[in-house]
C-alpha positions in Angstrom: -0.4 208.6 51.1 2.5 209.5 52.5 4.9 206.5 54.1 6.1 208.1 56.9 2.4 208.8 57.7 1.6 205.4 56.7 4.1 204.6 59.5 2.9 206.9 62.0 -1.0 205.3 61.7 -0.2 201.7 61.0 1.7 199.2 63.1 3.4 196.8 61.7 3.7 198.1 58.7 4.3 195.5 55.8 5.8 196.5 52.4 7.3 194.7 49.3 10.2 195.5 47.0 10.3 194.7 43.0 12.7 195.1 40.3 11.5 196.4 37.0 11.9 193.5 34.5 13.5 193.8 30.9 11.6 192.4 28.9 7.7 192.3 28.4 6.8 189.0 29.2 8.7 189.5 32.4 6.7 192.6 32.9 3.3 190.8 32.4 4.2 187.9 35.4 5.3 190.9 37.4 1.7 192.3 37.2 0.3 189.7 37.5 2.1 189.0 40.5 1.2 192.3 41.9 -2.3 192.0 40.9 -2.2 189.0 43.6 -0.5 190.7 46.6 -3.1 193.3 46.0 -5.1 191.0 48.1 -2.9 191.0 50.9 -2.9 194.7 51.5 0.4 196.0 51.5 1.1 199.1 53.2 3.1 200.0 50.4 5.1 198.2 47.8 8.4 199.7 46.1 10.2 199.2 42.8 13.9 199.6 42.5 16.2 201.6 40.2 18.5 199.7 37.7 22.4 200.3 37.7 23.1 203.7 36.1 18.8 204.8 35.8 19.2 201.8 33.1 14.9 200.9 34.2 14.3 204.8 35.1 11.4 204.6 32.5 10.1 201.1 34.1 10.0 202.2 37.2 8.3 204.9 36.6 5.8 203.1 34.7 5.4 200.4 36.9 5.1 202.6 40.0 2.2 205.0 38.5 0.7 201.0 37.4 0.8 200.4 41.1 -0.7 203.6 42.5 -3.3 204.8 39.9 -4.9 201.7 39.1 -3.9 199.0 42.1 -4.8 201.5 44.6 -1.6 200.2 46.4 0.8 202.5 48.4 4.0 203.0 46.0 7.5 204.2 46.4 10.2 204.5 43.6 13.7 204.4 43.8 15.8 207.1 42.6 19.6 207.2 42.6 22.0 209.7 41.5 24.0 207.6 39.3 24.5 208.7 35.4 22.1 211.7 36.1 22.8 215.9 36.4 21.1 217.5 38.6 19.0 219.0 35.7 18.5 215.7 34.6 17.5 214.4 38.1 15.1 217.2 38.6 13.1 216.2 35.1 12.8 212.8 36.6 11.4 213.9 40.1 8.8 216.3 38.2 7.8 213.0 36.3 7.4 211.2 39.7 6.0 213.8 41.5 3.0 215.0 38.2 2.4 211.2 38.4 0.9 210.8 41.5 3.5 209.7 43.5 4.4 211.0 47.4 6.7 208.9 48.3 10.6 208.1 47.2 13.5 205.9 48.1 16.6 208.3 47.3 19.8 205.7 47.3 23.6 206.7 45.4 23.1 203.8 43.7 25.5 201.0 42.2 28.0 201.6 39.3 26.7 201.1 35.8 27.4 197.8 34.6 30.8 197.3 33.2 32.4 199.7 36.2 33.6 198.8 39.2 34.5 201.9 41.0 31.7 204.7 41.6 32.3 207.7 40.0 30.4 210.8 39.8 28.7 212.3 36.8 29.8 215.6 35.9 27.5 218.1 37.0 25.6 215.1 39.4 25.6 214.2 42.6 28.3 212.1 44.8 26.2 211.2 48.0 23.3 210.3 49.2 23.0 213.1 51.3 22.9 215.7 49.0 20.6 213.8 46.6 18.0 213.5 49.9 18.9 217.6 50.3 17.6 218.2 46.3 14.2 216.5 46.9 13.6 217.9 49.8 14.4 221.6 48.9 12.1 221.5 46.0 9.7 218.4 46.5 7.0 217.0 49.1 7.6 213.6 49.0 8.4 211.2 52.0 11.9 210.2 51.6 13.4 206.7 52.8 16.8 206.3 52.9 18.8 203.0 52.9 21.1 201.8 55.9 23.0 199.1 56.9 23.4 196.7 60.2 26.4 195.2 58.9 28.2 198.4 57.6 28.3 199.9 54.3 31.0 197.9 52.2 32.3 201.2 51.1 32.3 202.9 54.7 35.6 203.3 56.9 33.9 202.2 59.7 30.5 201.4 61.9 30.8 204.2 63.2 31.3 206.5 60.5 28.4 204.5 58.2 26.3 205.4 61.5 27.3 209.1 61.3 26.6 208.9 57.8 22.8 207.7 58.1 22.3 210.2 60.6 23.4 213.0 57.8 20.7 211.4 55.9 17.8 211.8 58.8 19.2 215.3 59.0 18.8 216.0 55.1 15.3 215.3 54.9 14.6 211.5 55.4 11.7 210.5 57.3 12.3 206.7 57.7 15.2 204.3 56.8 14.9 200.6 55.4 18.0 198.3 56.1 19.7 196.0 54.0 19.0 192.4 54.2 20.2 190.2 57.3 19.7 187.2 58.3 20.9 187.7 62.0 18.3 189.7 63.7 20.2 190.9 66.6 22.5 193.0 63.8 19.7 195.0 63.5 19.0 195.2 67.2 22.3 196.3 67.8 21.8 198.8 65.1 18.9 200.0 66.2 20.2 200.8 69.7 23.0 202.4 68.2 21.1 204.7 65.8 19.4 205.4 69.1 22.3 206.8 71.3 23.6 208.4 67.8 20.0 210.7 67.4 18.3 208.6 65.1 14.9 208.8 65.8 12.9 208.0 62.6 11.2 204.3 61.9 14.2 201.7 61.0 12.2 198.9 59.1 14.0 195.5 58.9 14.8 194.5 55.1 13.8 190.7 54.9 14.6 188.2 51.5 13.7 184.8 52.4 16.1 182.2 50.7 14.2 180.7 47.9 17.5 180.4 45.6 20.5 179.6 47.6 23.3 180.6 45.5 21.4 183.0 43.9 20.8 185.3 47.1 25.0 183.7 48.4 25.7 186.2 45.5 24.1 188.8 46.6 25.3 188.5 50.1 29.0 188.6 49.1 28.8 191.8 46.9 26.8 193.7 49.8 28.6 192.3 52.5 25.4 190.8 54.5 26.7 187.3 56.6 24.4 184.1 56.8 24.5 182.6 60.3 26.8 180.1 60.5 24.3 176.8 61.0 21.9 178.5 58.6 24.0 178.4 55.8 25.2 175.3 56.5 22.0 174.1 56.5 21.3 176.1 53.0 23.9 174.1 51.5 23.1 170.9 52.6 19.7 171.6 50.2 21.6 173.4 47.7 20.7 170.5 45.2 17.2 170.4 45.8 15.2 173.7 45.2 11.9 172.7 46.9 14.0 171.8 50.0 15.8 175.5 50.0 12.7 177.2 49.5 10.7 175.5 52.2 13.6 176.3 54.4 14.1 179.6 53.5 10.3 180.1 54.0 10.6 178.7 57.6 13.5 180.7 58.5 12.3 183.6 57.7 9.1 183.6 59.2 10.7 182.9 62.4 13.0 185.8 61.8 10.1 187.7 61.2 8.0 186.8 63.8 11.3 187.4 66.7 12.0 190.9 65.3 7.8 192.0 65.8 7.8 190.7 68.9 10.4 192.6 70.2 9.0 196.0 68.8 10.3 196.1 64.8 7.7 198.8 63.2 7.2 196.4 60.5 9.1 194.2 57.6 10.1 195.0 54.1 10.3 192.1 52.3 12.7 191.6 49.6 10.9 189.6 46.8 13.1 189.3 44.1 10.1 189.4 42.5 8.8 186.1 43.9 5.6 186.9 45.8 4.5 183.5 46.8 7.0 182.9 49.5 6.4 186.6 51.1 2.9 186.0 51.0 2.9 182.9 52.7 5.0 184.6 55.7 2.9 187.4 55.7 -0.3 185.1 56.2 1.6 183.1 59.0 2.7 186.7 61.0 -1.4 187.7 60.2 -2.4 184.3 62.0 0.0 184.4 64.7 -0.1 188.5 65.5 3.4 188.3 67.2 3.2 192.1 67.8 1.0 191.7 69.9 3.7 190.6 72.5 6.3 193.7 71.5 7.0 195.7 75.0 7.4 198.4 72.9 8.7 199.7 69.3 12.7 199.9 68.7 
């Protein structure tokens, strides 16, 4: 099923995001993993796309894995990095003669070992025009990425807001934000997105902290901020795992809980591949139904 009609029919809307593993034993906890949240009934789950297509053929796998036998909702990321547009169309007949209706078209990050992006010859350079190719030539529901704090690459909020517009006018039918931890950046997104003509589902991108420095790391090369007292907080634990995890857990349940109430269309949970602590949120927002207060949806 399609995920922007997945959106349309069911409110919230609760998803999960994997990474391919590399090796096989990694593979085999990831499925096993999955097997698990199967139980929870995702609306959809996603699996990402490694620097430079380096998992292409994992997440291809792993994705038809999730669909054709699961029975889960799944959405793969594609990017336009180390690809033509030859080569790029091969891997969205793949996707598409696999099953699968739905697609999370990103630029992507440099391949490893490069710092700057730099196009392929005879690829792609944005986005935009990678949202364009798929949908000129494929029925898929495409999500698009965008970001509350501003893109670390964009000359300014403004111009990252112009530029996720470009992306709702190319063909994407729903954007998923980068991770925060301060949930009125995405309300203030939101209402700018508004006034700007955004007008498809903005779902909140969620990672509860269950590694401190770990997820620090990935704050600083995306450019996402930690509250000032939560961090402080996080670091106080930073020697005792349990102790950030159970936090992390708390935190982000509350975060969770605030941004249904207030009229989020759902959450997106970043799992690094850790379902436990997403499961247990989930279970706490099913028992406590804070939706159910929202005056209305962002």
């Amino acid at each position: 099923m399609r995920i922007d009609q997945i959106l349309e029919d069911t409110r919230p809307c609760f998803s999960f995001e994997f990474f391919p593993p590399k090796t096989e034993d990694g593979e085999k906890n990831l499925r096993a993993a999955l097997e698990e949240l199967r139980k929870d009934k995702p609306a959809f789950v996603s699996v990402t796309y490694g620097a430079g297509g380096s998992t292409r053929d994992r997440t291809i796998s792993i994705v038809k894995w999730i669909k054709q036998e699961l029975g889960i909702e799944a959405m793969a990321h594609f990017t336009c990095v180390g690809a033509t547009v030859d080569e790029l169309r091969a891997t969205l007949d793949e996707i598409r003669d696999s099953g699968i209706e739905n697609v999370l078209a990103l630029r992507g990050d440099p391949p490893q070992g490069q710092d700057e992006w730099v196009k392929t010859e005879g690829g792609l350079e944005y986005s935009t025009e990678l949202i364009d190719l798929i949908g000129s030539g494929y029925d898929f529901a495409i999500g698009a990425a965008c970001f509350p704090e501003v893109h670390i690459h964009a000359e300014s909020a403004e111009s990252d807001l112009c530029f996720a517009k470009k992306k709702q006018d190319a063909g994407a039918s729903f954007l998923i934000t980068q991770l925060f931890f301060d949930n009125e950046l995405y309300f203030d997104f939101c209402e700018r997105a508004r006034e700007a003509g955004i007008t498809v589902p903005i779902i909140p991108g969620i990672m509860p902290v269950t590694n401190f420095a770990q997820v620090k790391r990935m704050t600083e090369m995306c450019g996402a901020s930690f509250p000032e007292q939560y961090e402080a907080e996080l670091a106080a634990r930073k020697d005792d795992p349990d102790a950030v995890a159970d936090l992390g857990v708390a935190y982000a349940t509350l975060q969770c809980a605030d941004l249904l109430s207030r009229g989020a269309p759902g959450i997106h949970f970043y799992t690094l591949n850790r379902s436990p602590a997403t499961r247990a949120i989930l279970a706490a927002l099913r028992a406590a139904r804070p939706w159910d207060r929202a005056p209305s949806l962002v």
